[in-house]
C-alpha positions in Angstrom: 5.2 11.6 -7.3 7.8 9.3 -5.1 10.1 7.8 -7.3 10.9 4.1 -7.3 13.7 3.1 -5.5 14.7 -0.8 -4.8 13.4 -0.2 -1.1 11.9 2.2 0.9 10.0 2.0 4.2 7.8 4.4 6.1 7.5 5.5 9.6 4.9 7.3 11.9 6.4 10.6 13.2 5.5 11.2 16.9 5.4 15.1 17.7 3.8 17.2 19.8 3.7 20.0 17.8 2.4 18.9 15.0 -1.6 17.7 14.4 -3.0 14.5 13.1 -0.9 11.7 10.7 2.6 12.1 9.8 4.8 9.9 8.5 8.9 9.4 6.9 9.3 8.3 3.5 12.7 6.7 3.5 15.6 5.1 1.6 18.9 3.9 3.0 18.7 6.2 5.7 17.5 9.1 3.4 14.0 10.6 3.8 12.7 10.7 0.4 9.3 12.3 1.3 6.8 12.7 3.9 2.8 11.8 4.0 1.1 14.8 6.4 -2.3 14.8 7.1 -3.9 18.6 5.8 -4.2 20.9 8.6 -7.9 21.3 7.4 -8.3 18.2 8.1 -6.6 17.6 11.0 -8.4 21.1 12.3 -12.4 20.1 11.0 -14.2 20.7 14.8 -16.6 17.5 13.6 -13.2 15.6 13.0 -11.9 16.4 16.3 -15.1 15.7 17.7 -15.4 12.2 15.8 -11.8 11.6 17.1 -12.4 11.7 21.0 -15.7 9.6 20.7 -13.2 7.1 18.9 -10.9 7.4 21.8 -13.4 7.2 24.9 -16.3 5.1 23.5 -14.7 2.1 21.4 -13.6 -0.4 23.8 -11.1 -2.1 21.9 -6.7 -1.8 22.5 -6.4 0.1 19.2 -7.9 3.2 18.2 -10.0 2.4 14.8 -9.9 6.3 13.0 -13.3 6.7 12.3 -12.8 10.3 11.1 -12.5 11.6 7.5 -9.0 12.3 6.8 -7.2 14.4 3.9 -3.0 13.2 3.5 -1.1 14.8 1.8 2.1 13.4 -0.2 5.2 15.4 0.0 8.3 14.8 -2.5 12.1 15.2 -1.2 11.6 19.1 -1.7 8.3 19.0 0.4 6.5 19.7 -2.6 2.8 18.5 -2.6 2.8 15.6 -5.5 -0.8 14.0 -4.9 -3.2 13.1 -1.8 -5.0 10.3 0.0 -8.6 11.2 0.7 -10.8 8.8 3.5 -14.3 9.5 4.5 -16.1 9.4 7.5 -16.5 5.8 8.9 -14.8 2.1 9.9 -12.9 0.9 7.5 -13.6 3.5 4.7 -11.9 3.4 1.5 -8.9 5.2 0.7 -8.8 7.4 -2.5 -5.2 8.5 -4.3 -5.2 11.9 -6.5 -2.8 13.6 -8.4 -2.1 17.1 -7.1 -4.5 18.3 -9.5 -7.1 16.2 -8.3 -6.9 13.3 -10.8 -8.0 10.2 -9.4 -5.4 7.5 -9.6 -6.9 4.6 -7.8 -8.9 2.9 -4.4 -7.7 1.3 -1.7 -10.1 -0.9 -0.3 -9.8 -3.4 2.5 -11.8 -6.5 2.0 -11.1 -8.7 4.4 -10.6 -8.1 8.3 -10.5 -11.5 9.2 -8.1 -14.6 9.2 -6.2 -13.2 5.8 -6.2 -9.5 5.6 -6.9 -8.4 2.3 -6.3 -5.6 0.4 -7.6 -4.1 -3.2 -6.5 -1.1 -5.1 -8.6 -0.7 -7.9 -8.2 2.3 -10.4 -10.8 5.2 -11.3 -12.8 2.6 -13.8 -13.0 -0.3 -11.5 -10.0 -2.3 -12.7 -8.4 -4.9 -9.9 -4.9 -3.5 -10.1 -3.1 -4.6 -6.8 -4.3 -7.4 -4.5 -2.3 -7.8 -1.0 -3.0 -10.6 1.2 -1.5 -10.1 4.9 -0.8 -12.5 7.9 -3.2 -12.9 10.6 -2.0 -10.5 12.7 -1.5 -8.0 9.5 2.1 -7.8 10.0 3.8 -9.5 6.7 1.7 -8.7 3.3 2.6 -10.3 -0.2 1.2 -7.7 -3.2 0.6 -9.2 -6.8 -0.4 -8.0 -9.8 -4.2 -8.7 -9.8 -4.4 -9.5 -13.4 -1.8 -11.6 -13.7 -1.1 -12.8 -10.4 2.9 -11.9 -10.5 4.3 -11.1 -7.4 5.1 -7.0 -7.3 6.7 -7.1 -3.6 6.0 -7.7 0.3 5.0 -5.1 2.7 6.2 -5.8 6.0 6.3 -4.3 9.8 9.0 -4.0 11.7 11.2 -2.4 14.4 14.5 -0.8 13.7 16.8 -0.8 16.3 18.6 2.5 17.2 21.1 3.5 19.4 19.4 4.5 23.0 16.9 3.0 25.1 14.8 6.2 24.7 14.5 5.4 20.4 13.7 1.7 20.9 11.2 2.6 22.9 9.4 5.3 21.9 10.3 5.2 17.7 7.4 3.5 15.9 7.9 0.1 14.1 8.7 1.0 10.0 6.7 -0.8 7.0 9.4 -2.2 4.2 8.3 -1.9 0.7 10.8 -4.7 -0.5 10.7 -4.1 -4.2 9.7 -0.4 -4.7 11.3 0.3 -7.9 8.4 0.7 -10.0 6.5 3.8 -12.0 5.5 6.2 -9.9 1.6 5.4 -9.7 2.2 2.0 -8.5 5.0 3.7 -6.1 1.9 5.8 -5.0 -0.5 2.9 -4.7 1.6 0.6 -2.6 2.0 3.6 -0.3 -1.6 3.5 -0.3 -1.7 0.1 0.9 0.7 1.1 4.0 -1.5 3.8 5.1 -5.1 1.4 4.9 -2.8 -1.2 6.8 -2.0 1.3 9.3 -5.0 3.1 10.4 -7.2 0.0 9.4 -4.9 -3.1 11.9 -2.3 -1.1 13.2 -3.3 2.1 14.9 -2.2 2.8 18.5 0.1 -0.7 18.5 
């Protein structure tokens, strides 16, 4: 798994020659990992399929993915440590496995509304993680569902880089502010970022 670390953000990676979701798992400047959607997902002919009737039919600004995705998580020596499985639908939950297929927990997003809201609830149904966002999804606060501590915030932002080209074209990051913790709850608040993303966030 990712180890803590007392941040980390993560970034969608923009590339033409690569297929389906990618994104940076950084530190200080350091990528640390990488989340990479399987190339049998990314390749499934009904998934490409689903994919264009999401982009030509929904008319909405953002792109809702609607098609079944595999992710897989990537440590510093782009070793597969676990994966994020989604299935086919809107707002689908988001399930987190070991590399050997052990399932470590659910994402599920409750609320679309006013106050995003966000469960991650392990394999026998315990509340683990609950994350309430800001109306427009941008700023999240994440406590301990059991005893209502505060475990971080999750929040979306743009970095600012040296050219015009980077500021324009280089997707915002999302700051884990507190990320030094085990490496399941590393893993789950990772989770969280992806559902936020491709549930409020994609195509912005």
């Amino acid at each position: 798994m990712i180890k803590g670390y007392s941040k980390i953000y993560l970034q969608k990676v923009e590339s033409l020659n690569k297929q389906g979701l990618v994104y940076s798992i950084n530190t200080d400047g350091k990528t640390i990992g990488k989340l990479q959607e399987s190339k049998k997902s990314s390749k499934k002919a009904g998934n490409q399929m689903i994919k264009l009737a999401s982009l030509l039919l929904l008319a909405i600004p953002q792109r809702i993915i609607v098609e079944n995705l595999e992710i897989d998580l990537l440590d510093e020596e782009g070793k597969i440590v676990g994966y994020i499985k989604k299935e086919i639908g809107f707002y689908k939950d988001l399930t987190l496995y070991t590399k050997n297929g052990e399932h470590i927990a659910t994402v599920k997003s409750i609320s679309k509304g006013k106050s995003p809201s966000i469960k991650v609830i392990d394999a026998n149904g315990n509340e683990l993680l609950t994350a309430i966002g800001s109306y427009d999804a941008i700023d999240f606060t994440v406590r301990d569902s059991s005893t209502n501590k505060l475990v971080t915030s999750i929040k979306k932002r743009s970095l600012f880089y040296e050219t015009i080209k980077e500021n324009l074209f280089n997707n915002d990051v999302y700051h884990i502010g507190d990320s030094d913790h085990k490496e399941d709850i590393v893993f789950e608040l990772i989770g969280i970022v992806v559902a936020i993303d491709i549930h409020f966030h994609m195509g912005q």
